[in-house]
C-alpha positions in Angstrom: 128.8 123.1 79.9 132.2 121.0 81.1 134.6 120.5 78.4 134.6 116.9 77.8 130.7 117.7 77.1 131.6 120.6 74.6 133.7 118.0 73.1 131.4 115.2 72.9 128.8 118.0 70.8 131.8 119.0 68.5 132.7 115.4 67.6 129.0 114.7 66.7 128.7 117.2 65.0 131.8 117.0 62.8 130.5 113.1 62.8 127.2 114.3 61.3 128.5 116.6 59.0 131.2 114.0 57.8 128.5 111.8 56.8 126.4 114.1 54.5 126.5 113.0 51.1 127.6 114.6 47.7 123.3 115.5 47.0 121.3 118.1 48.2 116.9 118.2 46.8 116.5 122.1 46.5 113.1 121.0 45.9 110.4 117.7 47.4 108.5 115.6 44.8 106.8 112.5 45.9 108.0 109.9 42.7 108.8 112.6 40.4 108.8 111.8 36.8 111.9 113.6 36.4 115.2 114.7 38.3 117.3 117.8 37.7 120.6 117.3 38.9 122.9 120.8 38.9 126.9 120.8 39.2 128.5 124.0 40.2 131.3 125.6 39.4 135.0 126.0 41.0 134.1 127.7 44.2 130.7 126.9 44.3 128.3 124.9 46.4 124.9 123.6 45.9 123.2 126.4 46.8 124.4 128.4 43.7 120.9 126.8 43.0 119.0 127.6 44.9 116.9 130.3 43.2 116.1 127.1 40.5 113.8 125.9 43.0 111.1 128.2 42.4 110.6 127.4 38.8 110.8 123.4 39.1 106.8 122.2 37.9 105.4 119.3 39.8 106.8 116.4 39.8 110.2 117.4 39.0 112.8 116.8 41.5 115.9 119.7 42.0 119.2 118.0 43.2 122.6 120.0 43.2 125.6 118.4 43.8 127.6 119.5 47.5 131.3 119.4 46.4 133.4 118.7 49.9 135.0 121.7 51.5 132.1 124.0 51.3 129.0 125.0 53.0 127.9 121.9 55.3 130.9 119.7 53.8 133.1 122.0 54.9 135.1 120.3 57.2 135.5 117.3 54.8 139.1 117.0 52.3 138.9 118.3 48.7 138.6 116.8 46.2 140.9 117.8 43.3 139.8 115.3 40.8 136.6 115.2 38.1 136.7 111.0 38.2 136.4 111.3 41.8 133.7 113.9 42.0 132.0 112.2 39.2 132.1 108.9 40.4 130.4 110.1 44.0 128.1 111.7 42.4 126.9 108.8 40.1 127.1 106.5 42.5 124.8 108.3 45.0 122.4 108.9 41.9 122.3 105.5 40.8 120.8 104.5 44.5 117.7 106.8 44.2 114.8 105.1 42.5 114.1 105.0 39.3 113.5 107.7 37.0 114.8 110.0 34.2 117.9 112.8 35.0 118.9 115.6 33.4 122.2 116.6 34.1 123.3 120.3 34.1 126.9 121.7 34.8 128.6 125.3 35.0 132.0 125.8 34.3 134.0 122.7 36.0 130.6 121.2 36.5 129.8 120.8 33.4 133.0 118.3 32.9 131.8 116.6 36.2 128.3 116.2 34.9 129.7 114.8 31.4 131.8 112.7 33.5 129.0 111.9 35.7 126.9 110.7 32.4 129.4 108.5 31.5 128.7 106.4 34.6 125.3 106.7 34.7 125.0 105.2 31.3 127.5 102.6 32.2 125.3 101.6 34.8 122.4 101.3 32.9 120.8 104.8 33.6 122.3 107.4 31.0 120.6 110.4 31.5 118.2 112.2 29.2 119.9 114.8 28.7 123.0 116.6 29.1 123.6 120.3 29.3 127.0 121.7 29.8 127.8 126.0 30.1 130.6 128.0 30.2 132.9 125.1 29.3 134.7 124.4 26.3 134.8 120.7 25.8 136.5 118.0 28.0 140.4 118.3 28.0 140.3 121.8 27.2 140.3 124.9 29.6 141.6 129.0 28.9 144.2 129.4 31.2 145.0 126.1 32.5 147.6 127.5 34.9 145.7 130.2 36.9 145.5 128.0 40.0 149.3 128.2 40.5 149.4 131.8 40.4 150.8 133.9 43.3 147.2 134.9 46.2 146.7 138.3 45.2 146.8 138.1 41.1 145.1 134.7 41.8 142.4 136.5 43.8 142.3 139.5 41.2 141.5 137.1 38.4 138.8 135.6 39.9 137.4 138.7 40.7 137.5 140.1 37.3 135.4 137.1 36.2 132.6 138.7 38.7 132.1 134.9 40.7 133.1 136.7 44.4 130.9 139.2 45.5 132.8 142.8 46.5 131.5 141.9 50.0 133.4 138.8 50.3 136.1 140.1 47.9 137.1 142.7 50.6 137.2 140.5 53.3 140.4 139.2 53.8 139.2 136.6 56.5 136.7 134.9 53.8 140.1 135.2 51.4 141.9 133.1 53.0 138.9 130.4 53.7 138.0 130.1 50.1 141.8 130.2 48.6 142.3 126.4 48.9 139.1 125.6 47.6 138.7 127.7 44.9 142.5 126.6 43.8 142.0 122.8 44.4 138.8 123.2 41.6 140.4 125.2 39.3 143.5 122.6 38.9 140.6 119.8 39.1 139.7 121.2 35.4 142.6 121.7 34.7 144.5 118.9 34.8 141.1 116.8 33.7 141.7 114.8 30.7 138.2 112.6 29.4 138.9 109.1 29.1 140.2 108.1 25.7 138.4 104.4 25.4 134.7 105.9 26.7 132.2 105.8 23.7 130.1 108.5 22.9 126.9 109.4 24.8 123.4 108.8 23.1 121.4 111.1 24.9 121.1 115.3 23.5 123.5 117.3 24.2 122.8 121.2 24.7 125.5 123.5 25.4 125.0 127.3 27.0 127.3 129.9 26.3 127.3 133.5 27.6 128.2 136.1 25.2 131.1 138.1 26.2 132.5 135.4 28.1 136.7 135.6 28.6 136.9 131.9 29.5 135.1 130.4 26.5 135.6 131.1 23.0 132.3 130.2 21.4 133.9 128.7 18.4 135.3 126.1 20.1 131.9 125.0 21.8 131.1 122.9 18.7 133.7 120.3 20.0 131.0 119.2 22.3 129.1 117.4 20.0 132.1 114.6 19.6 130.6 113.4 23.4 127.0 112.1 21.9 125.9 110.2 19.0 122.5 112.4 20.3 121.4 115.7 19.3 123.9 118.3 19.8 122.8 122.1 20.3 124.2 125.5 21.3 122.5 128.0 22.5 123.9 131.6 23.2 123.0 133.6 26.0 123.3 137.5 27.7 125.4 137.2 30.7 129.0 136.4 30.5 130.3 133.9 32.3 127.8 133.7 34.8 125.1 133.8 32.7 123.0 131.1 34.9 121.9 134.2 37.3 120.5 135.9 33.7 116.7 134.8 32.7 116.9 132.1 34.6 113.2 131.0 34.2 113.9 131.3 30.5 117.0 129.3 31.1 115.0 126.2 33.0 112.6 125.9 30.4 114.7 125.4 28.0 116.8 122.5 30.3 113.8 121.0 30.3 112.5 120.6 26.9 109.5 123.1 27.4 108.4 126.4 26.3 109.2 129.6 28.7 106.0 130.1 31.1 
């Protein structure tokens, strides 16, 4: 193959790739009744998901939101803001048909998801409900300062907090690939303040909390309910901070209003 031709497949490619959206269906329902939209957390990508897919009953629709800079967006520019991630998301949402959402975020999705809310319902489609874990409440985050800290304690953190896998943590190639991203999230929540003038949700509110988490102290979680006029709730899980991966059947049902299977 000549080089201009090499060239010409690259450029489509990155061409393709650059026009892939901020959703990704984990699952296919013709017209579902309902749509499940997941936001990951600093780092992660849609497919932090994945394993959802599986326990979805018919006619519910899994979406998970593809931050830029990762998996197939990973040639695209962070984004280092929750309005901006929010506001792609909801705009992208608010051009699929009609229908209910529920909205769930981990960690810096779950400000992203509130945030996300907020424009749904100011276009007309508030969600049904909103479920938030491993967050404390909007303008507030433990250790707001960990993304300026020098590679290697920055790196040693994150692995404390048992998101990188020892395979990847080792690898100093994969390091240096996921630095900038992981970095650009983290100051994303941290420097995320909610906007002052929005009025409160009226949809529920549920908030997930793993025990043992050192991110999120669980007596703070209550501050969630000042989003919603709506029901609030906390529930407490096993599994630290990454408690999504724990019971995760048990964890869908109760997303979705239903008893465990």
């Amino acid at each position: 193959m000549s080089g201009a031709a090499e060239t010409g497949e690259k450029g489509g490619l990155m061409s393709r790739k650059r026009q892939l959206g901020w959703l990704r269906s984990l699952t296919t329902a013709a017209a579902p009744s309902l749509r499940v939209v997941c936001f990951p957390h600093s780092g992660g990508s849609a497919a932090a998901f994945a394993e959802w897919a599986s326990a979805m009953p018919p006619g519910v629709e899994l979406l998970a939101v593809q931050y830029p800079g990762r998996s197939d967006r990973f040639i695209e520019p962070l984004v280092d803001t929750v309005s901006m991630m929010a506001a792609h998301a909801a705009t992208e949402l608010l051009r699929l048909p009609m229908g209910d959402y529920v909205l769930f975020g981990h960690s810096l999705g779950a400000v992203v998801a509130y945030e996300t809310a907020l424009a749904l319902r100011d276009g007309g489609r508030e969600p049904r409900r909103l479920c938030v874990s491993a967050c404390l409440p909007p303008g507030h985050m433990t250790n707001p300062q960990v993304h300026l800290a020098p590679d290697d304690e920055f790196w040693e953190i994150l692995q404390h907090l048992g998101g990188i896998e020892p395979g990847i943590a080792e690898n100093d190639e994969l390091r240096e690939l996921l630095l900038p991203t992981l970095r650009s999230d983290l100051r994303a929540h941290a420097t995320y303040q909610p906007p002052s003038a929005a009025n409160p949700l009226s949809c529920p509110v549920t908030c997930y909390h793993g025990t043992g988490d050192p991110l999120v102290d669980e007596a703070r979680l209550a501050g969630w309910a000042a989003v919603t006029e709506g029901e609030f709730a906390l529930r407490v899980r096993a599994g630290g901070h990454f408690h999504i991966a724990t019971e995760t059947r048990e964890l869908i049902s109760d997303v979705l209003g239903r008893n465990p299977a």
